[in-house]
Wavefront OBJ file of the C-alpha trace (Angstrom):
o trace
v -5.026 25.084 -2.063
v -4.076 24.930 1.635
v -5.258 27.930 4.630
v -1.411 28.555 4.607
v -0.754 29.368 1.847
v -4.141 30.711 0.539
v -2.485 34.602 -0.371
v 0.381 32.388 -3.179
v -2.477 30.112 -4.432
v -5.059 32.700 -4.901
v -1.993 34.681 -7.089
v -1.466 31.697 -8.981
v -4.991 30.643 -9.803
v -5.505 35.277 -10.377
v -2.383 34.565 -13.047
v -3.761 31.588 -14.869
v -7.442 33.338 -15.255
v -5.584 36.742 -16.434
v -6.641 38.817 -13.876
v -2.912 38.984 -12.359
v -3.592 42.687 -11.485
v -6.729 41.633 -8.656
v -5.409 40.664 -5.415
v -7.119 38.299 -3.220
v -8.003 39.223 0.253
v -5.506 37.847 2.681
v -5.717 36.077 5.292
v -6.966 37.098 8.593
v -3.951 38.189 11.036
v -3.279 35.129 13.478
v -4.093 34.981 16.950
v -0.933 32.899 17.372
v -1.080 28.914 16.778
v -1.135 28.270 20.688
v -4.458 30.502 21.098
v -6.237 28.691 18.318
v -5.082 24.942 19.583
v -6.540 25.992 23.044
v -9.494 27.262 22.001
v -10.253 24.203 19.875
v -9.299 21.573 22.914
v -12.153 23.485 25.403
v -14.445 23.314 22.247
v -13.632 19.067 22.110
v -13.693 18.359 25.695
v -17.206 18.383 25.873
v -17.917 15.767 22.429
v -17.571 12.637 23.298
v -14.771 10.298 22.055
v -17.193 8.666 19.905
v -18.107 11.680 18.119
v -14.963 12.698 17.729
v -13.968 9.394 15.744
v -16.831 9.889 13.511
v -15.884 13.694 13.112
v -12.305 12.951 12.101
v -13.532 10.369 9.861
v -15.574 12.368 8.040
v -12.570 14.432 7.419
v -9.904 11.972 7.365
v -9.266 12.293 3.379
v -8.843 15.608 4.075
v -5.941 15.148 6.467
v -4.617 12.634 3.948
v -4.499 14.674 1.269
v -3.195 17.959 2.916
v -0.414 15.693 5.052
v -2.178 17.245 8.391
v -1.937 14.592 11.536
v -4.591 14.406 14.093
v -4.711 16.968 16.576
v -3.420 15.888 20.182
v -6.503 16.503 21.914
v -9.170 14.211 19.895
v -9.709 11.356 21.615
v -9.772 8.922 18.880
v -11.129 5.699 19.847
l 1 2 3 4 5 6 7 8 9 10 11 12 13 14 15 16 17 18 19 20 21 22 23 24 25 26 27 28 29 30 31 32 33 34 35 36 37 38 39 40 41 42 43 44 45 46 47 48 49 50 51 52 53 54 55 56 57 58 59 60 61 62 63 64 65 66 67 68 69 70 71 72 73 74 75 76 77
């Protein structure tokens, strides 16, 4: 499952296991998308570019798989 849609995927996986009458906990209330992309470019100003690369590669399957791109502020060598 994906962050986004983590309340319909928890359902579904609830249904299949026959516990359709549990409810997941949601997901926290968003700070808005601009607050979070902020935050997370102060936090990556101070790792170096090299870092960064290795970082993202570590994760790159991820990305793949979930059809994310690379954030704008990574400096990816």
């Amino acid at each position: 499952g994906k962050f986004e849609t983590l309340a319909e995927d928890a359902a579904f996986v609830l249904g299949l296991a026959g516990a359709s009458d549990l409810s997941f906990p949601g997901p926290p209330r968003p700070r808005g998308a601009a607050a979070s992309r902020d935050l997370a470019a102060r936090l990556f100003r101070d790792i170096s570019p090299f870092y960064q690369r290795r970082l993202f590669d570590l994760y790159k399957m991820d990305f793949l798989l979930f059809n994310y791109s690379a954030p704008s502020y990574l400096r990816l060598l």
